[in-house]
C-alpha positions in Angstrom: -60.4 113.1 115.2 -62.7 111.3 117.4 -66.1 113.7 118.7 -65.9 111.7 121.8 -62.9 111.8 125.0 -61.9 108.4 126.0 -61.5 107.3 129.5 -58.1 109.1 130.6 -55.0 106.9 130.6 -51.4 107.7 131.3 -49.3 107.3 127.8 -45.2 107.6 128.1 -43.2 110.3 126.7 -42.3 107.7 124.2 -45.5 107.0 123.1 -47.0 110.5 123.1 -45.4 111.3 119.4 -47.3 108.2 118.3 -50.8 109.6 120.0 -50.6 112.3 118.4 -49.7 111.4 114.8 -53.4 109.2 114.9 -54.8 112.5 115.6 -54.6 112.4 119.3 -53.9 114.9 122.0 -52.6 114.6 125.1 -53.7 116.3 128.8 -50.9 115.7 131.2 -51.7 116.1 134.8 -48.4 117.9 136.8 -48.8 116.0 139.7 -47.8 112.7 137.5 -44.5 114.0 137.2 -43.4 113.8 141.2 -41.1 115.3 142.8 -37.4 114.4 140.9 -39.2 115.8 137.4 -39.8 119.4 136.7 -42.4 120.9 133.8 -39.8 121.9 131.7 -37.4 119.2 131.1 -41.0 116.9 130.8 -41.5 119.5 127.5 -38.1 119.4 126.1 -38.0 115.5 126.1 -41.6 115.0 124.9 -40.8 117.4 122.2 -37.6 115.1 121.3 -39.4 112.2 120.9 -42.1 113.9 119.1 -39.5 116.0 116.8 -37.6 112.5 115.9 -41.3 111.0 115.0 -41.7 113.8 112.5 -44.1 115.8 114.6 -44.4 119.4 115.3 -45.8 119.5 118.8 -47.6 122.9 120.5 -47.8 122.7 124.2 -50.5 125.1 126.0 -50.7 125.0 130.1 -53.6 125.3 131.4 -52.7 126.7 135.0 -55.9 126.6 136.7 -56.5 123.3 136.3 -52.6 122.4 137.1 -52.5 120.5 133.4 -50.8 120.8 130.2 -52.3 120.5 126.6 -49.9 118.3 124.2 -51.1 118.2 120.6 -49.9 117.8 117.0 -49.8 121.4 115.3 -51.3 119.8 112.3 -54.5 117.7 114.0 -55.5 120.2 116.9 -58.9 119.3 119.1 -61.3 121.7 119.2 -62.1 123.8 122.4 -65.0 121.5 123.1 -62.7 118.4 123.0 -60.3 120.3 125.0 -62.9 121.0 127.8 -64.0 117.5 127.8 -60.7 116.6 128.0 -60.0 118.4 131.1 -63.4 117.4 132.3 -62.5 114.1 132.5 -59.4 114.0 133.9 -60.9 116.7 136.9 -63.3 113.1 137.7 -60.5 110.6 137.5 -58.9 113.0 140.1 -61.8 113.6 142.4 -61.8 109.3 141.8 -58.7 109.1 143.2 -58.7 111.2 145.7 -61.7 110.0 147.0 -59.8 106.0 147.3 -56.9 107.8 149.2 -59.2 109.6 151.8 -61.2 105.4 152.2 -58.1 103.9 152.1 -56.8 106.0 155.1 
């Protein structure tokens, strides 16, 4: 697994399974899923495509932070990974935030 978090970027469902099995994990931001998607269908159908790709998938929310954890039972990031995880996708939101508040 890699010691560093890359710049975040939004993967499909689809391509999640495939993320993970190079020893990947995944932060989803709930806000990506708008308003026609709920949390727990978003689960159940990752876990589908993960479960047809031969991977065993553990989801942990993280509620605070409105953001869920997606990783392969068998190639789980460490806390500090985790945290930097999160830490990076808290910027890309302030980021984005702060081009809707110029743009308006």
């Amino acid at each position: 697994m890699a010691n560093r978090v890359t710049e975040p970027y939004l993967v499909g469902q689809d391509a999640i399974a495939g993320e993970l099995l190079r020893g990947r994990w995944c932060v989803y931001l709930h806000e990506w899923l708008g308003d026609d998607h709920d949390l727990t269908t978003w689960r159940a159908q990752v876990a589908g495509h993960a479960a047809r790709s031969g991977v065993e998938v553990c989801f942990v929310e993280i509620p605070r932070k409105d953001m869920t954890l997606v990783a392969n039972v068998r190639a789980l990031p460490t806390f500090e990974q985790v945290t930097e995880s999160v830490a990076a996708l808290e910027h890309y939101r302030g980021r984005v935030a702060g081009r809707r508040r110029s743009a308006q």
